[in-house]
Backbone atoms as SQL, in Angstrom:
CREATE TABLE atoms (id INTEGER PRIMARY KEY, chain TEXT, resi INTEGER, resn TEXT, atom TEXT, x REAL, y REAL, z REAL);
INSERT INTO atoms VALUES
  (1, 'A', 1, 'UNK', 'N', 153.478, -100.990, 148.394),
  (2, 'A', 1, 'UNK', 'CA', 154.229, -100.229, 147.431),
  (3, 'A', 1, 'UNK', 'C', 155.194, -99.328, 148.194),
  (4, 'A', 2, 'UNK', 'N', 156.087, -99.406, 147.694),
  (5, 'A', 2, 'UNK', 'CA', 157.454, -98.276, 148.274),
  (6, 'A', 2, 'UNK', 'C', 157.568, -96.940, 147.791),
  (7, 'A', 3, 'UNK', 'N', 158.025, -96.023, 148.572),
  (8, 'A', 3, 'UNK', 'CA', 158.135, -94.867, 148.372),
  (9, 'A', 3, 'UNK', 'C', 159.349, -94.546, 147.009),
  (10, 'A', 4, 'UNK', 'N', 160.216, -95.451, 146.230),
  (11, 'A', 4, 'UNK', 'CA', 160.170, -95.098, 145.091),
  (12, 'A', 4, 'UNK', 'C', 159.443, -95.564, 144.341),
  (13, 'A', 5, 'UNK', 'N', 158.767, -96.797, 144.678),
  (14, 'A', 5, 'UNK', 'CA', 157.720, -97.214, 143.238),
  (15, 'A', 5, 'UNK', 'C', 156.916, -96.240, 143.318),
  (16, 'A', 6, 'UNK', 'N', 156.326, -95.658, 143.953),
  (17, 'A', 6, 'UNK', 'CA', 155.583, -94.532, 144.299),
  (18, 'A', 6, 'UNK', 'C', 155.958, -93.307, 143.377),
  (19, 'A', 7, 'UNK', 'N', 156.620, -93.107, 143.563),
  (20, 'A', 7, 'UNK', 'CA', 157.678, -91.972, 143.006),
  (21, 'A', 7, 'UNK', 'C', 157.863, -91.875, 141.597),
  (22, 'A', 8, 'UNK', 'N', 157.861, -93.237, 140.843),
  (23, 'A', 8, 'UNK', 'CA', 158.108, -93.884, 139.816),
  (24, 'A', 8, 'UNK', 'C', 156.870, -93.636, 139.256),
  (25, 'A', 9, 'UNK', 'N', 156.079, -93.642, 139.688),
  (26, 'A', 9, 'UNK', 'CA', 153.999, -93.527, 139.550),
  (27, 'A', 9, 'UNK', 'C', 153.988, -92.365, 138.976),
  (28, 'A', 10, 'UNK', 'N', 155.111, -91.277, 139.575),
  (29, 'A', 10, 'UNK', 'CA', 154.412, -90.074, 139.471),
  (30, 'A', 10, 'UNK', 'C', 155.148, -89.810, 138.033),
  (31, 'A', 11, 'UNK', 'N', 156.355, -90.135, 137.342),
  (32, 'A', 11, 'UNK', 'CA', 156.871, -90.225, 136.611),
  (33, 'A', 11, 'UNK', 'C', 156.130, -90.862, 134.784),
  (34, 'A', 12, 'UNK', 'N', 155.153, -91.823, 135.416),
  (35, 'A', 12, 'UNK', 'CA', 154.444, -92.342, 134.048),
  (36, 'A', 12, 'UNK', 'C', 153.461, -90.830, 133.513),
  (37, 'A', 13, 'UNK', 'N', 153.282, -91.361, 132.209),
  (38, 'A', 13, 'UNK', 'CA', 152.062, -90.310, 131.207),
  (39, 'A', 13, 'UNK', 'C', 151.011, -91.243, 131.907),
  (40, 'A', 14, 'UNK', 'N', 149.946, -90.526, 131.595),
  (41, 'A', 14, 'UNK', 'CA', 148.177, -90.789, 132.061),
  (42, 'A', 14, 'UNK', 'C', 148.055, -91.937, 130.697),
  (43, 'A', 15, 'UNK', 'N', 148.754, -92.267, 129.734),
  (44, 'A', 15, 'UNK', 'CA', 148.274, -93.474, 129.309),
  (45, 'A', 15, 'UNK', 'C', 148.476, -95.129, 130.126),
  (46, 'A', 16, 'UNK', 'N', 150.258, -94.701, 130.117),
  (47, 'A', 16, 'UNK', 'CA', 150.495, -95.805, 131.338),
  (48, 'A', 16, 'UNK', 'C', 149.968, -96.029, 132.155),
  (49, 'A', 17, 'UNK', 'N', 149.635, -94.891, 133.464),
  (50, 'A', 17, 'UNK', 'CA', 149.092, -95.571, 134.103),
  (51, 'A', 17, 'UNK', 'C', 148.173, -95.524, 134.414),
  (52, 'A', 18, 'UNK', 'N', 146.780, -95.395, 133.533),
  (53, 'A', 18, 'UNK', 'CA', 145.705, -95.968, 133.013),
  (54, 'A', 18, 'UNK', 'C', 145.953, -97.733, 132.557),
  (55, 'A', 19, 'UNK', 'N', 147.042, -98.177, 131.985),
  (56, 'A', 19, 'UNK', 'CA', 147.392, -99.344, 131.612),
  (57, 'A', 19, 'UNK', 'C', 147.399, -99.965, 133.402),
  (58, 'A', 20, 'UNK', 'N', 148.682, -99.627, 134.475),
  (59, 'A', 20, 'UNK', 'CA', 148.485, -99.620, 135.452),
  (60, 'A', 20, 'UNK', 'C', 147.444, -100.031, 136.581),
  (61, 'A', 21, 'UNK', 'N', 146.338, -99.293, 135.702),
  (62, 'A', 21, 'UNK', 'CA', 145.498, -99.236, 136.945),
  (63, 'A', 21, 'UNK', 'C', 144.550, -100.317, 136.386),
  (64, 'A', 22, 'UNK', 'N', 144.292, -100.901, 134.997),
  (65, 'A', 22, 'UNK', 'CA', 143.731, -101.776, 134.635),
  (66, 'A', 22, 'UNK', 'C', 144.448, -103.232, 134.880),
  (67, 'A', 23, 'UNK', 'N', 145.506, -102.759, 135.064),
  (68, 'A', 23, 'UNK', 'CA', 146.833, -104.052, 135.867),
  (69, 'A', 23, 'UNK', 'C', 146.089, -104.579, 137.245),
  (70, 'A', 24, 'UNK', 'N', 146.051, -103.488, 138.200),
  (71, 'A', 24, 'UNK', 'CA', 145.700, -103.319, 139.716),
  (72, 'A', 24, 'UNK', 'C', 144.330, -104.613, 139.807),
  (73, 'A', 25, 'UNK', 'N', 143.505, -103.284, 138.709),
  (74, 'A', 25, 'UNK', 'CA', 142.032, -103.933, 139.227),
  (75, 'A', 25, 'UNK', 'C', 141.806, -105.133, 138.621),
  (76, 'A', 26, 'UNK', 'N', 142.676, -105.579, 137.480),
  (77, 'A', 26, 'UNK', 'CA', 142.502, -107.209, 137.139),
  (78, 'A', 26, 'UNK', 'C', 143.563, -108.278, 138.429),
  (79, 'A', 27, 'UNK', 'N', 143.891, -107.425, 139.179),
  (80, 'A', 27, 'UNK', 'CA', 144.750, -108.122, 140.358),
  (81, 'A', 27, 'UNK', 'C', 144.164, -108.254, 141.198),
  (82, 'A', 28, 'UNK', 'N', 143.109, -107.386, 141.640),
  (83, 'A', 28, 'UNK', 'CA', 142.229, -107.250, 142.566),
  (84, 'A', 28, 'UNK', 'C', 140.928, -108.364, 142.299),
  (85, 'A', 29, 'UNK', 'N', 140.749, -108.562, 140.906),
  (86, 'A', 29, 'UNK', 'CA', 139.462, -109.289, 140.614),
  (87, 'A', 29, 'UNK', 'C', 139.914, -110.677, 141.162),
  (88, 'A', 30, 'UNK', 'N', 141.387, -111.008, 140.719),
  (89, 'A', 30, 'UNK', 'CA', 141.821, -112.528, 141.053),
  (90, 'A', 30, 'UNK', 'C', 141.905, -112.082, 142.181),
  (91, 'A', 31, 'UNK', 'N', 142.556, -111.772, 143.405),
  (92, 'A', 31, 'UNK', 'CA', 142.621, -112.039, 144.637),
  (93, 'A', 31, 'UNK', 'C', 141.535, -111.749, 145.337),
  (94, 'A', 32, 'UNK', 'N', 140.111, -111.389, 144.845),
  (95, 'A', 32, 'UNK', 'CA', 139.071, -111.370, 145.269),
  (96, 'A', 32, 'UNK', 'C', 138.719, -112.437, 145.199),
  (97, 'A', 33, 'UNK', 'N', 138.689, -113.228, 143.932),
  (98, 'A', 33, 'UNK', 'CA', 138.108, -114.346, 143.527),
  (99, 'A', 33, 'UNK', 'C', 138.919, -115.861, 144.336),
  (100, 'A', 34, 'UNK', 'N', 140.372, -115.468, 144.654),
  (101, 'A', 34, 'UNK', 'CA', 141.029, -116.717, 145.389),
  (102, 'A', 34, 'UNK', 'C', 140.603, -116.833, 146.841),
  (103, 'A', 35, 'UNK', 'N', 140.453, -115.058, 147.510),
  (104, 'A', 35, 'UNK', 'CA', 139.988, -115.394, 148.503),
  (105, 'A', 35, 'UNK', 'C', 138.272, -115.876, 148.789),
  (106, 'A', 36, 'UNK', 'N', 137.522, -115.962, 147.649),
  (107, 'A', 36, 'UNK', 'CA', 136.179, -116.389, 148.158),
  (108, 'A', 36, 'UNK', 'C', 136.195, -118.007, 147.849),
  (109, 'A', 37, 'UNK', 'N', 137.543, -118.481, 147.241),
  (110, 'A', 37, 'UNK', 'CA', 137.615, -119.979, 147.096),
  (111, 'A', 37, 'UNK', 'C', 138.468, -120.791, 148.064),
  (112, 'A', 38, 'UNK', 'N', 138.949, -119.678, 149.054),
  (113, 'A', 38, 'UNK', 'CA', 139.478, -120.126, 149.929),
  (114, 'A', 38, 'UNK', 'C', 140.910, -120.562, 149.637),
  (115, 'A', 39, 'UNK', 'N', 141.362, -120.043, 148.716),
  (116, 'A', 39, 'UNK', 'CA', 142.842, -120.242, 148.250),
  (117, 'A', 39, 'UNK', 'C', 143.718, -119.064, 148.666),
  (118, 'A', 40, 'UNK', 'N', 143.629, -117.798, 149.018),
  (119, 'A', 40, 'UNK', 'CA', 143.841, -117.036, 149.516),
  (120, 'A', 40, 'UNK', 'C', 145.083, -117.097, 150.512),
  (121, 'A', 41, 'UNK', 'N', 146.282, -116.957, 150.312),
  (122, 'A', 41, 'UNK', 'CA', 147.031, -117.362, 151.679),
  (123, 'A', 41, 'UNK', 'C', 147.493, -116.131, 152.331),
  (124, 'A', 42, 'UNK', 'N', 147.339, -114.733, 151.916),
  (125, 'A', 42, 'UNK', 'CA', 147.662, -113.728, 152.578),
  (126, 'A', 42, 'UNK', 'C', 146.361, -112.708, 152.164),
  (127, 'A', 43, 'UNK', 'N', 145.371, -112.501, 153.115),
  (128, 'A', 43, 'UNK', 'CA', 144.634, -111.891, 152.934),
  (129, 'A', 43, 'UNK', 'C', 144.734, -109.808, 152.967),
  (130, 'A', 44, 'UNK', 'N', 145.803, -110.399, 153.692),
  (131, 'A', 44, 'UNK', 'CA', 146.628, -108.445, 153.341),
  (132, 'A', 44, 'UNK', 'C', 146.843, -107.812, 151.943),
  (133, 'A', 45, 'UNK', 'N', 146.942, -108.730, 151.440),
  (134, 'A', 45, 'UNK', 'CA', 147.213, -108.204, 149.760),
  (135, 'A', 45, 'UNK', 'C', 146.239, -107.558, 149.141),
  (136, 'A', 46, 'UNK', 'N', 144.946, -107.864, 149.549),
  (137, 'A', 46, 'UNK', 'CA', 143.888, -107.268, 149.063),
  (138, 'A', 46, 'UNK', 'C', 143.643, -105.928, 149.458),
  (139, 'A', 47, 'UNK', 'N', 144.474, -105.829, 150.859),
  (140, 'A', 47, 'UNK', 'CA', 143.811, -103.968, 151.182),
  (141, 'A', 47, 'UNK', 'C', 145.254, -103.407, 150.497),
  (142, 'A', 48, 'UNK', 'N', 146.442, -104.265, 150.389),
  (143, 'A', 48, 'UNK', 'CA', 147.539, -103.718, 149.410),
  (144, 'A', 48, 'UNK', 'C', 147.089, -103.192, 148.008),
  (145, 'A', 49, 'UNK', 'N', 146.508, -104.187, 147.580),
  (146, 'A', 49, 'UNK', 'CA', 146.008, -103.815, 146.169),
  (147, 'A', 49, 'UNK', 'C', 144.940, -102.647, 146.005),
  (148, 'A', 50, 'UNK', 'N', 144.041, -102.854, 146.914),
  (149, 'A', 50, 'UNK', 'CA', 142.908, -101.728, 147.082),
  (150, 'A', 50, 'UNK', 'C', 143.481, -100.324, 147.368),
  (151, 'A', 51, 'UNK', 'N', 145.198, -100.404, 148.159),
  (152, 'A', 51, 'UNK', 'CA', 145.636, -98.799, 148.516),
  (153, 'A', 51, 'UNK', 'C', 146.374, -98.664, 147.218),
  (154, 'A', 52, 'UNK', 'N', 146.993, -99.661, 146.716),
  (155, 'A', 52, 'UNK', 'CA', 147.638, -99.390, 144.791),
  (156, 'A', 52, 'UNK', 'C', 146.782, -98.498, 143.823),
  (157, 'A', 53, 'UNK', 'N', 145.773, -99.066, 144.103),
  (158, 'A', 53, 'UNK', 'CA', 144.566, -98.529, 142.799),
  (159, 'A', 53, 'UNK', 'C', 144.392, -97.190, 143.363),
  (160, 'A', 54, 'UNK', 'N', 144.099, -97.177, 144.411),
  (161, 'A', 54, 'UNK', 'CA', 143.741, -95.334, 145.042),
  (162, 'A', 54, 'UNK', 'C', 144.651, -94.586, 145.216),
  (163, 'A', 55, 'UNK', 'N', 145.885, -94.940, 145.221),
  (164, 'A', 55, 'UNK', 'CA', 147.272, -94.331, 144.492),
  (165, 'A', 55, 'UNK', 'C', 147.531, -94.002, 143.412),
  (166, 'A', 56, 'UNK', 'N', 147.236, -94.976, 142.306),
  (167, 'A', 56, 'UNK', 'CA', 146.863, -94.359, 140.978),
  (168, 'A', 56, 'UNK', 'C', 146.394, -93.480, 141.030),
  (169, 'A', 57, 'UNK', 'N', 144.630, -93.433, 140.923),
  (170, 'A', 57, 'UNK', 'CA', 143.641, -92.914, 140.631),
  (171, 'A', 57, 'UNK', 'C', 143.951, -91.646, 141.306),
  (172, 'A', 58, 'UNK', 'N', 144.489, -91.374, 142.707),
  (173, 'A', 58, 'UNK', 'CA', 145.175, -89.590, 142.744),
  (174, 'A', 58, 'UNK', 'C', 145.836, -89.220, 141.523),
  (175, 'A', 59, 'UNK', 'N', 147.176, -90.241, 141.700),
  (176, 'A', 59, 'UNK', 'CA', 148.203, -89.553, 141.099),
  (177, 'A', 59, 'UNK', 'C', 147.279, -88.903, 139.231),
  (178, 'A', 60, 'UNK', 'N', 146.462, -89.911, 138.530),
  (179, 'A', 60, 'UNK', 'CA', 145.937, -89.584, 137.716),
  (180, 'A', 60, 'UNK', 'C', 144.956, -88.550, 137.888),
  (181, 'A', 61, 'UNK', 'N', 144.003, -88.388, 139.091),
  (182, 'A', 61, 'UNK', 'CA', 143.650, -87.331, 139.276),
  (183, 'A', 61, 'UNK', 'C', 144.058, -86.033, 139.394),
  (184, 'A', 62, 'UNK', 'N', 145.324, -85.837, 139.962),
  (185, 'A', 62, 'UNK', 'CA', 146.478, -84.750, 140.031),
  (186, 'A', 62, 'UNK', 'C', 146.596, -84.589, 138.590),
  (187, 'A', 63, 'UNK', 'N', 147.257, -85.002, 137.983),
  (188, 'A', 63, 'UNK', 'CA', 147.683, -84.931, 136.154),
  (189, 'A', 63, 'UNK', 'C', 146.344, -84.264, 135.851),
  (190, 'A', 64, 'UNK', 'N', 145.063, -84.859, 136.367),
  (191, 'A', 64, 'UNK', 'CA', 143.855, -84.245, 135.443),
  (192, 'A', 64, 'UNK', 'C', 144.187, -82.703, 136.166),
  (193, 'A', 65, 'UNK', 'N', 144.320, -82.536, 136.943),
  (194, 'A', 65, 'UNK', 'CA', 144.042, -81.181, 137.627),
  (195, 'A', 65, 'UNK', 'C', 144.756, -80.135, 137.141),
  (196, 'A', 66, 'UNK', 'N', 146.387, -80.656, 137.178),
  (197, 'A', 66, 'UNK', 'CA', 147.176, -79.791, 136.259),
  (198, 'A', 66, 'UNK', 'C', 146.941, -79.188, 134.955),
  (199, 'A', 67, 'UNK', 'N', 146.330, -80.195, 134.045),
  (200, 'A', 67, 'UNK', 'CA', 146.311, -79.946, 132.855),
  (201, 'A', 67, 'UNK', 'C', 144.966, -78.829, 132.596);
């Protein structure tokens, strides 16, 4: 993720990206699931996806904090 998609993160309401983060972790379930079938052709994506979701989950944690 890039430092404006990033940026862009911080910009959504806590409904979006709650939507977002249910995006991530259904991305994460398939590229979990391709790489245990051995279909997998870039196994980097998975610690990509794993640092996406914990990007959220601040940025939504921050919003909780503010409020």
């Amino acid at each position: 993720m890039k430092a404006k998609e990033i940026q862009e993160l911080h910009n959504l309401s806590e409904q979006e990206l709650n939507v977002k983060l249910a995006e991530l972790k259904e991305e994460l379930f398939n590229l979990r699931f391709r790489h245990a079938t051995g279909q997998l052709e870039n196994p980097v994506s998975l610690r990509n996806c794993k640092r996406d979701i914990a990007r959220v989950q601040t940025i939504l944690r921050q919003k909780e904090l503010k409020a």
